[in-house]
C-alpha positions in Angstrom: 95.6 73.5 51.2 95.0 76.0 48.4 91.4 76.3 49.1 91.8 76.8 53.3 89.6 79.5 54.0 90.5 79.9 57.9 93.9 81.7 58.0 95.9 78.8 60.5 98.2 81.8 61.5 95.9 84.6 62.4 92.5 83.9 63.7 91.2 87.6 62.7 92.7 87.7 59.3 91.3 87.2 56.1 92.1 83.2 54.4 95.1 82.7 53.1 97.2 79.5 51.2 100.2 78.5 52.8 101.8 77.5 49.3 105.2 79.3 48.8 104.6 78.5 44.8 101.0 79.6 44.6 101.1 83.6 42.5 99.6 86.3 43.9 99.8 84.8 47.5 102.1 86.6 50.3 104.5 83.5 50.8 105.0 83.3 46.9 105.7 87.3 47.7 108.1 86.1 50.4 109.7 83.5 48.2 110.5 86.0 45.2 112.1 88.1 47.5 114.1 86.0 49.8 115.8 84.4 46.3 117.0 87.2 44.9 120.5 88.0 44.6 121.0 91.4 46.7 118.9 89.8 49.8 121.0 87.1 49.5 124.0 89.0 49.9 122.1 91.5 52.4 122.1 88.6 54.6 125.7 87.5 54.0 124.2 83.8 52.6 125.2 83.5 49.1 127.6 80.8 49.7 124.8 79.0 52.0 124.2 75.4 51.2 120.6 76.1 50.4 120.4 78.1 46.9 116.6 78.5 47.4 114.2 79.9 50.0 112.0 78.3 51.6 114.2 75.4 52.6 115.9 72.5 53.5 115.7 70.1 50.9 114.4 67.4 51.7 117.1 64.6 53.8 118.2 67.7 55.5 118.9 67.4 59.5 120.0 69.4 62.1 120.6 69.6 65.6 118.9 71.1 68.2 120.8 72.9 70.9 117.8 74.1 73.1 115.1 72.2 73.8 112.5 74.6 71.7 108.9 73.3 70.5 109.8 70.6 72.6 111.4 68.6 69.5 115.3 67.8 71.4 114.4 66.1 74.9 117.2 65.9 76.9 118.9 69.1 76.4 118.1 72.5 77.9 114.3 74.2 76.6 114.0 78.1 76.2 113.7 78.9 80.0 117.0 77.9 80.6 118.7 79.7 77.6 116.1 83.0 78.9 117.7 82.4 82.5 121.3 82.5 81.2 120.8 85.3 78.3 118.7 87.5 80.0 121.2 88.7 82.5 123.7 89.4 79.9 122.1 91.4 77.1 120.8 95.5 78.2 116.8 94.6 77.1 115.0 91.2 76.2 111.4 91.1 74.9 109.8 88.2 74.0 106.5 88.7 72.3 103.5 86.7 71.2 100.7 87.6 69.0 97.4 87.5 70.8 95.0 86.0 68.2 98.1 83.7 67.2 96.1 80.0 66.5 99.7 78.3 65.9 101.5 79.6 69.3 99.3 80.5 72.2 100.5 83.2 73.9 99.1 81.5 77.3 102.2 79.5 76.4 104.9 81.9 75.7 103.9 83.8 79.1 103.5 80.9 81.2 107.2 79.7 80.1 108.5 83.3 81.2 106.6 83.0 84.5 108.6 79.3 84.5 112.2 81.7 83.9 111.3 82.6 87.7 112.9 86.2 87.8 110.6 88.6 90.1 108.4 90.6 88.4 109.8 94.9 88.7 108.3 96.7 91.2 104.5 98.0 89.0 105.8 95.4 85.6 102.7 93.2 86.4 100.7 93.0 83.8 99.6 96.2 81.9 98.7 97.6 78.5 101.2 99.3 76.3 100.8 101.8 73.0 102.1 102.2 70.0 101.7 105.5 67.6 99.4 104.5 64.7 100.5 106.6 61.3 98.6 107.4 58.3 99.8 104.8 55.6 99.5 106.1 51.7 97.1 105.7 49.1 99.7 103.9 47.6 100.3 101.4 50.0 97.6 100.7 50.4 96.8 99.7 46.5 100.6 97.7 46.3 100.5 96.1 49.7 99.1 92.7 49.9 95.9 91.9 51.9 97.7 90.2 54.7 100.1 92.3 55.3 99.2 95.3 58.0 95.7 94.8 57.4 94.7 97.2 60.0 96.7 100.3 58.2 94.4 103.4 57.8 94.4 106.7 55.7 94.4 108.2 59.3 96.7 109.1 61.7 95.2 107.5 64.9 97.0 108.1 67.6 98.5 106.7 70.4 96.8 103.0 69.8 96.6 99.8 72.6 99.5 97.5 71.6 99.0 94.5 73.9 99.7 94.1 77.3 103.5 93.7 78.7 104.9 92.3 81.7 108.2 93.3 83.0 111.3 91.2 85.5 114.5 91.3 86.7 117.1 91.8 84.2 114.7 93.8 82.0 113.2 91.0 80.8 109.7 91.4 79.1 106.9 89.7 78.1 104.6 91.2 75.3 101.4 90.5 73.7 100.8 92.3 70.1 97.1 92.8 70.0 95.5 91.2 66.7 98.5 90.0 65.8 99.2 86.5 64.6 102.1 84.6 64.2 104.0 86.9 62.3 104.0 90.4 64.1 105.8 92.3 61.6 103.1 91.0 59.0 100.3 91.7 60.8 100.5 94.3 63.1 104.3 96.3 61.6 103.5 99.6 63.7 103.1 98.1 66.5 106.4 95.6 65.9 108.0 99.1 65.4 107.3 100.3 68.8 108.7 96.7 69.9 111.9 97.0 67.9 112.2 100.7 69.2 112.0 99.4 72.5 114.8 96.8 72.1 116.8 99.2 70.7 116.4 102.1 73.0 118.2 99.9 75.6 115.4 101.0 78.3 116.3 104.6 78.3 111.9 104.5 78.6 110.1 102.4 80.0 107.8 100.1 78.0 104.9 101.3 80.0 105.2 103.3 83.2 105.0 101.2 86.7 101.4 100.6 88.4 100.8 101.1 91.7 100.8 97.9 94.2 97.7 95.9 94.3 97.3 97.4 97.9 97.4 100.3 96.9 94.9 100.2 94.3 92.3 98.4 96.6 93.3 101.5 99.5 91.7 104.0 97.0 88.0 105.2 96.9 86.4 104.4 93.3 87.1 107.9 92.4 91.1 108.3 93.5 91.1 104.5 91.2 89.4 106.4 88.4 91.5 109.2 88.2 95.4 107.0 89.1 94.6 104.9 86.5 93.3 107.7 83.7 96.6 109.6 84.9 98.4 106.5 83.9 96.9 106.1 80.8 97.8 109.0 79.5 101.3 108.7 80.8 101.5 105.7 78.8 100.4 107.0 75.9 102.4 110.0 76.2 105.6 107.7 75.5 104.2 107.2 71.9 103.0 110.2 71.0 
């Protein structure tokens, strides 16, 4: 609807039309710029069946090899195809936006849990930071209003990304705090630090190990106060 004035994609972000031929919106940005000619060949599609993006046309079919948004029962869903990739690949994150109104992130984690690897010894569930840069005047003037809207003049810092979870086989689960359903829309610094991570093939940990639940409830108030501001800045430290 070209008059919604709830963005369906992002609960925090400000309304938007999801019309891919509508000017001045950011999928009629998208559109212009998956059609052109060197993004075409970028991505190795120019001889694709589809000349335009977005697509099919309409008659188009497919089918479904994994059982994802539950649309092919009867074959394998994404916890088998986690169970079987998992072990085979260096680092898998899986991510969720947390304000995400299309795809809970309950969801997403609760299917992990479902993969049924043991969490790492500390990987429960624990905050992790990303390094918030200035962005430019300029930017800030071409970019449009959905995209990064919480880019700043500012360097900030090291910044709360979301929390993480981590299992065998370096598997991960991550929120992106404010994001919605498109991370590297909404929140692209903190998709960095998730990108960085894939690609650093865990040569750093996505956020340092907690202590056991024991022995956090062994520790007076002030030994809990001062493990978990230790740890904090640890964290942080990886960012910075």
């Amino acid at each position: 609807w070209d008059g919604a004035y709830i963005n369906e994609l992002d609960l925090m972000a400000d309304a938007a039309a999801l019309d891919w031929t509508l000017p001045d919106t950011l999928n009629y940005y998208n559109a212009e710029y998956m059609n052109r000619d060197d993004v075409k060949e970028a991505l190795h599609v120019e001889a694709a069946p589809v000349g335009a993006w977005p697509g099919p046309p309409s008659g188009w079919t497919y089918t479904s090899n994994w059982n994802a948004c539950n649309d092919a029962p009867g074959v394998d869903s994404m916890v088998q195809f986690y169970q079987t990739i998992a072990p085979q690949l260096d680092t898998t994150i899986v991510f969720n936006g947390d304000v995400d109104p299309c795809v809970s992130y309950e969801g997403t984690r609760t299917a992990i849990e479902e993969v049924g690897f043991p969490e790492v010894e500390g990987g429960s569930y624990r905050p992790w930071f990303f390094d918030k840069v200035a962005a430019s005047v300029e930017l800030l003037q071409e970019k449009p209003t959905l995209f990064a809207p919480d880019v700043a003049l500012r360097d900030a810092g090291a910044q709360f990304g979301g929390h993480v979870v981590s299992y065998a086989h370096n598997l991960h689960f991550a929120t992106v705090h404010g994001a919605g359903h498109m991370v590297p829309q909404f929140r692209p610094m903190a998709g960095a630090r998730l990108l960085s991570q894939l690609l650093a093939n865990a040569s750093y940990p996505f956020a340092p190990p907690l202590p056991s639940d024991d022995d956090l409830l062994a520790m007076s108030a002030k030994d809990f106060d001062a493990t978990i501001d230790s740890w904090t800045d640890t964290a942080k430290a990886l960012v910075e």
